[in-house]
matplotlib code that plots the C-alpha trace (Angstrom):
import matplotlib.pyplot as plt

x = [-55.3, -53.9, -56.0, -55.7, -58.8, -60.3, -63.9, -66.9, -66.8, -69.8, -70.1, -72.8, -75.4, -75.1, -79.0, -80.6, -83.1, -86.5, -85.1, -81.7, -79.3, -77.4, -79.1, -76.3, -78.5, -79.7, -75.9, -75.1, -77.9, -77.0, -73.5, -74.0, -76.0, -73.0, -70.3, -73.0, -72.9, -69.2, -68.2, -64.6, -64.5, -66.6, -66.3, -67.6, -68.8, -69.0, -71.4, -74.4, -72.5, -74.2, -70.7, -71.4, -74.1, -71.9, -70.4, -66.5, -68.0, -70.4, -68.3, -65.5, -68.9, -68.8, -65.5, -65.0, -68.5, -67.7, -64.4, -65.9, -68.6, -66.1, -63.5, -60.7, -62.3, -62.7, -60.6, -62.9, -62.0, -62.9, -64.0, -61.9, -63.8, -63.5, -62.9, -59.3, -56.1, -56.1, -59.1, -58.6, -55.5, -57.1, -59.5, -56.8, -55.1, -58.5, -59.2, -55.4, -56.3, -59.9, -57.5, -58.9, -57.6, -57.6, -58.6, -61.0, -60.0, -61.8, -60.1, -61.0, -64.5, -66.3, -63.4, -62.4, -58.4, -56.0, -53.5, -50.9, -53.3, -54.8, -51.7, -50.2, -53.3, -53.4, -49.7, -50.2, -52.5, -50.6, -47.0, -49.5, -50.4, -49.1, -52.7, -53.5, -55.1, -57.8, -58.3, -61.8, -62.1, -65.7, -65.7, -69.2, -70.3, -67.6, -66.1, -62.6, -61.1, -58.1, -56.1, -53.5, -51.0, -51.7, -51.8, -48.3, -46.8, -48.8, -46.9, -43.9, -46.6, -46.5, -50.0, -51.9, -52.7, -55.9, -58.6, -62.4, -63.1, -66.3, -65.7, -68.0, -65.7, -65.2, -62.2, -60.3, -59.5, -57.8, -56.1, -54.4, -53.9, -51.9, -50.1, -49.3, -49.9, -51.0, -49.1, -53.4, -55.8, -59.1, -62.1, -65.6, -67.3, -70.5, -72.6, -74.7, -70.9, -69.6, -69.8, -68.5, -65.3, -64.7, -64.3, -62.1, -60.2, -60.8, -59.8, -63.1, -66.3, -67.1, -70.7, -73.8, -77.2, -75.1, -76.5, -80.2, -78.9, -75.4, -75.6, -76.8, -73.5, -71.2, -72.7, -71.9, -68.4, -67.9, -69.0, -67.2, -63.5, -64.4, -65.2, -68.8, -69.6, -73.3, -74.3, -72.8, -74.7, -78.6, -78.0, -76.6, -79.4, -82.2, -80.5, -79.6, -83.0, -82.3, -78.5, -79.6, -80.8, -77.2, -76.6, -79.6, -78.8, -81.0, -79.7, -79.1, -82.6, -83.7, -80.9, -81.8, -85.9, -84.8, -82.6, -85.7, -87.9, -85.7, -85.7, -81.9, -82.0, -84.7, -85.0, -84.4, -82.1, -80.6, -81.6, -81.3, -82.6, -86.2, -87.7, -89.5, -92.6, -95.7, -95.3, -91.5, -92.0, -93.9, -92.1, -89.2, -90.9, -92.6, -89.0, -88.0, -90.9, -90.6, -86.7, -87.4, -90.3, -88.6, -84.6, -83.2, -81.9, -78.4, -75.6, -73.6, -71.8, -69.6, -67.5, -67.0, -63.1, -61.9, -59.5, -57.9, -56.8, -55.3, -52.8, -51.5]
y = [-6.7, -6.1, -8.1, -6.0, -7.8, -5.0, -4.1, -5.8, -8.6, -10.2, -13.8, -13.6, -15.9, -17.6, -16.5, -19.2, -19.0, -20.5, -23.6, -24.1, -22.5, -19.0, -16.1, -13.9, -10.7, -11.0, -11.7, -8.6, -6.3, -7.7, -7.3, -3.7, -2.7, -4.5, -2.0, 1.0, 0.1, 0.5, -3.1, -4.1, -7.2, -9.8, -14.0, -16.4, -19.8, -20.3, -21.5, -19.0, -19.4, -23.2, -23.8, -27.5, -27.9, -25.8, -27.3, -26.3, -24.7, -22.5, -21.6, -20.3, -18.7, -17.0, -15.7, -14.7, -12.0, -10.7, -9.7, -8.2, -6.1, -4.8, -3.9, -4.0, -1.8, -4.8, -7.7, -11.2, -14.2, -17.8, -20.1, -23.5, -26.2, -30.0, -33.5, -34.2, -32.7, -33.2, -32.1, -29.1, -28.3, -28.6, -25.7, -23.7, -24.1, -23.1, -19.8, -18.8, -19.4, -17.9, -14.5, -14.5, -12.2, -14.4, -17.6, -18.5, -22.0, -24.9, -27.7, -31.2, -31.3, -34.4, -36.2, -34.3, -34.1, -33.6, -31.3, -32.6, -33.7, -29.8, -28.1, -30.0, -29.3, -25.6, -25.5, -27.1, -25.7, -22.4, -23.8, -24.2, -20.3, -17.1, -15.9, -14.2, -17.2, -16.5, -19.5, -20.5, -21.1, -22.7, -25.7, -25.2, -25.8, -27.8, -29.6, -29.0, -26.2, -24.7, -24.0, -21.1, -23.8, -24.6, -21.0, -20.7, -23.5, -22.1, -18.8, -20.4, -19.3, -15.9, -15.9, -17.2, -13.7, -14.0, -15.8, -16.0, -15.9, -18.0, -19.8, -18.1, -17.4, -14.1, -14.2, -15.7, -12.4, -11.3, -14.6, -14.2, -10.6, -11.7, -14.6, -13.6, -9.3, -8.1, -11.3, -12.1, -10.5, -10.9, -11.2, -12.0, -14.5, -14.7, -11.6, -12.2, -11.6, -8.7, -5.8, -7.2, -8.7, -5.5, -3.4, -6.5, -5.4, -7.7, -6.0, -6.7, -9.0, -11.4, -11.0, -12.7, -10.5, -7.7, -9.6, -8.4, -5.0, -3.8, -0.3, -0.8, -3.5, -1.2, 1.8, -0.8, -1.5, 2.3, 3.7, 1.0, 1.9, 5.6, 5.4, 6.0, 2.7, 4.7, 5.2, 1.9, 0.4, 1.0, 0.3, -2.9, -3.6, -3.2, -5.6, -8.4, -10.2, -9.9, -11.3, -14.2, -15.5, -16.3, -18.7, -21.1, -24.4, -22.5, -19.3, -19.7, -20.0, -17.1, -14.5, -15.5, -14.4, -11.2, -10.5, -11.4, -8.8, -5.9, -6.3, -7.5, -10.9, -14.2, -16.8, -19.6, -22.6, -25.3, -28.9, -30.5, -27.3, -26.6, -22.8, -22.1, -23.2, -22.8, -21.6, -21.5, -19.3, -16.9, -16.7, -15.2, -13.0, -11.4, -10.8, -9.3, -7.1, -5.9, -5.0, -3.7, -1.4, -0.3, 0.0, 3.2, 6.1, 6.4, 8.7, 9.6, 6.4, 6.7, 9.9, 8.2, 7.8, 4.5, 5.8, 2.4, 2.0, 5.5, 5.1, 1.7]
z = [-28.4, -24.8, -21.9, -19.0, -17.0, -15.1, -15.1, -16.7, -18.7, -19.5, -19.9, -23.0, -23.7, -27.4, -28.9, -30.8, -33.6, -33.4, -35.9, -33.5, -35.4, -34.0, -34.5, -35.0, -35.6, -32.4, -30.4, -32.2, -30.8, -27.5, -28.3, -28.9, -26.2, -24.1, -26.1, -25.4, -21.7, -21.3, -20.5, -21.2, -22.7, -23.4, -23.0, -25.4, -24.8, -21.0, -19.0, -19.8, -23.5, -23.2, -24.1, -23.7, -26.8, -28.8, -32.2, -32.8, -36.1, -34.1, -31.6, -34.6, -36.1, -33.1, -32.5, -35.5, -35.9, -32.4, -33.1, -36.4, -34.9, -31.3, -34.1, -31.5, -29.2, -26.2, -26.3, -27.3, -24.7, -25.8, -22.7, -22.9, -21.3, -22.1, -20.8, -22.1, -22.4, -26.7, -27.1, -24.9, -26.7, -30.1, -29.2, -27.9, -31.5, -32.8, -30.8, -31.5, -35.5, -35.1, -33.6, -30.0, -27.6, -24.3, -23.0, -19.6, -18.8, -16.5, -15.0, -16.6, -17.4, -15.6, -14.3, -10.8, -11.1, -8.1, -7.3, -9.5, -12.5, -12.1, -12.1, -15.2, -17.0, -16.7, -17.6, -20.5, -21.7, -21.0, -22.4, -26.0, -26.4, -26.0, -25.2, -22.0, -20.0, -16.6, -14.8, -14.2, -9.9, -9.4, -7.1, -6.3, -9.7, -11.4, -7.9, -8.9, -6.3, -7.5, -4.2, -3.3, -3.0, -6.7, -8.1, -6.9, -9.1, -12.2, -11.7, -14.0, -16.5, -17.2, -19.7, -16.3, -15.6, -13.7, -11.6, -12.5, -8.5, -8.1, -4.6, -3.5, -0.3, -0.5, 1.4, -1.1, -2.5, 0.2, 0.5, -2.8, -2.5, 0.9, -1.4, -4.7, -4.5, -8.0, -9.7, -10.8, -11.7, -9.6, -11.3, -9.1, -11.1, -8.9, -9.5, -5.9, -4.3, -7.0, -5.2, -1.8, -3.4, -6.0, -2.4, -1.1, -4.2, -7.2, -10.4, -12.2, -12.5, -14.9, -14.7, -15.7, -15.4, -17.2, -20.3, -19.5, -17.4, -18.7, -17.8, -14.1, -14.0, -15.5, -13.1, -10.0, -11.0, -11.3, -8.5, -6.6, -8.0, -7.7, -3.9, -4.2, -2.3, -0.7, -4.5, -5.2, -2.6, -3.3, -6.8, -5.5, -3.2, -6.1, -8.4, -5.6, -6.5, -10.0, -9.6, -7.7, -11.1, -11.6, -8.9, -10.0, -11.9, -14.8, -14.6, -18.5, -18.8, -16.3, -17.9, -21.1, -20.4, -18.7, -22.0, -24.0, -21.6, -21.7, -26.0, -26.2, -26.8, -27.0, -24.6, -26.8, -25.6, -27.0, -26.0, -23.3, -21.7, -22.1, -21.6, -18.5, -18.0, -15.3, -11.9, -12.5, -15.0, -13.2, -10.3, -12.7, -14.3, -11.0, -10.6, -13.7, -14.3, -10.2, -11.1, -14.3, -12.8, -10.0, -11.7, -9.9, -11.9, -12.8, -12.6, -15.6, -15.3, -18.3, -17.3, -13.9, -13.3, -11.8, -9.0, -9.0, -12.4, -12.3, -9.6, -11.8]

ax = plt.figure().add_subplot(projection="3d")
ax.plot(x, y, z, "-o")
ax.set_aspect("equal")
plt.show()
């Protein structure tokens, strides 16, 4: 189906059974508390996705039950993320096959490429697919930063359609708004920054607490593109202790207990990550159980127009 990147798109945890394996039951109760929420599409094996402990066989596992159970209602977007340009290529070839409606692409995964080297890999990964493609922007986390100046070679492509924004430089948007117009798609990819850069104008968020709290993340986004930036706003302010989970080198860990607390999901990782433990523990779920206790009632969310999308 059509990618048109706007709104939410979750970037969803992979749920793991007590033995290791995935616990597909469980994705799909998340999953469908996700679709009940109102998100827009959904992004498989990223960074919360623990996309680097993933087999090929459970990532296709994967792919294949989510686009079951959305039965074309949201497009399904398979994160590419690996060291070399053949094996990068080979998973492209695999989400194509598996029938994937987009792609979220890294730069190469622990070598740090240049300007040219970044460039060439993004195109060629584009030049393989026909699928829509956003291009993953997180120097902070993955010290590649993909510059305006490189964006505008990669236009040649026409399936680079969008930007996970995650610079955490919030003028950025406007920097490629002033560049490049509407030719991408702005998505904010740091949840601490969403509601800031959705008013600078990004299209959409590609968020990461959503997996614990969809319908207070969906209610943001809405509100936002409808103008209503005072309601917006104390919803905002409420979850801000909540979505600095996502900025922490374990916010797999901390999302994952807050999915387990609010009965959609488990917080079961995969090796080398270990659960939380002691003091660390409790300091998270103080957190959790505050937000949860205190979450703000919300409007009607779902009948909630986005002005934006209207006047495209």
């Amino acid at each position: 189906m059509k990618v048109n990147w706007r709104g939410i798109y979750p970037a969803l945890t992979t749920k793991f059974t007590s033995h290791d394996a995935l616990d597909l039951q469980l994705f799909e109760k998340n999953l469908q508390a996700q679709l009940d929420a109102g998100i827009d599409g959904i992004i498989l094996g990223g960074t919360l996705g623990e996309s680097s402990v993933l087999s090929t066989e459970e990532k296709e596992k994967l792919v294949k039950f989510a686009i079951d159970k959305v039965e074309g209602k949201i497009p399904v977007i398979l994160n590419i993320a690996e060291g070399s340009t053949r094996e990068a290529l080979q998973q492209v070839g695999y989400a194509n096959n598996w029938g994937a409606d987009g792609l979220m692409a890294l730069p190469p995964m622990r070598y740090k490429s240049d300007h040219r080297e970044t460039v060439q890999w993004f195109k060629t990964i584009a030049n393989a697919t026909d699928l829509p493609i956003i291009v993953y922007n997180n120097p902070i986390d993955y010290k590649t930063l993909i510059t305006l100046d490189m964006f505008d070679e990669m236009t040649e492509c026409k399936n680079i359609e969008a930007v996970k924004e995650s610079t955490r430089d919030v003028t950025n948007v406007t920097r490629m708004r002033n560049r490049f117009g509407n030719r991408y798609k702005i998505l904010c990819g740091v949840d601490t920054l969403a509601m800031e850069e959705l008013c600078l104008g990004a299209d959409g968020w590609v968020a990461g607490l959503v997996c614990a709290f969809p319908k207070e993340t969906v209610t943001v986004y809405r509100l936002v593109k409808a103008g209503r930036l005072e309601e917006a706003a104390k919803i905002y302010r409420w979850f801000m202790p909540l979505l600095e989970m996502d900025i922490h080198p374990k916010l797999v860990q901390y999302i994952k207990l807050a999915e387990e607390l609010e009965g959609i999901g488990s917080e079961a990782v995969r090796a080398p990550r270990l659960t939380l433990a002691g003091e660390e523990r409790e300091k998270i779920l103080r957190i959790i159980n505050e937000g949860s206790a205190s979450r703000p009632a919300l409007p009607d969310y779902l009948k909630i127009k986005d002005v934006e999308e209207e006047l495209v």
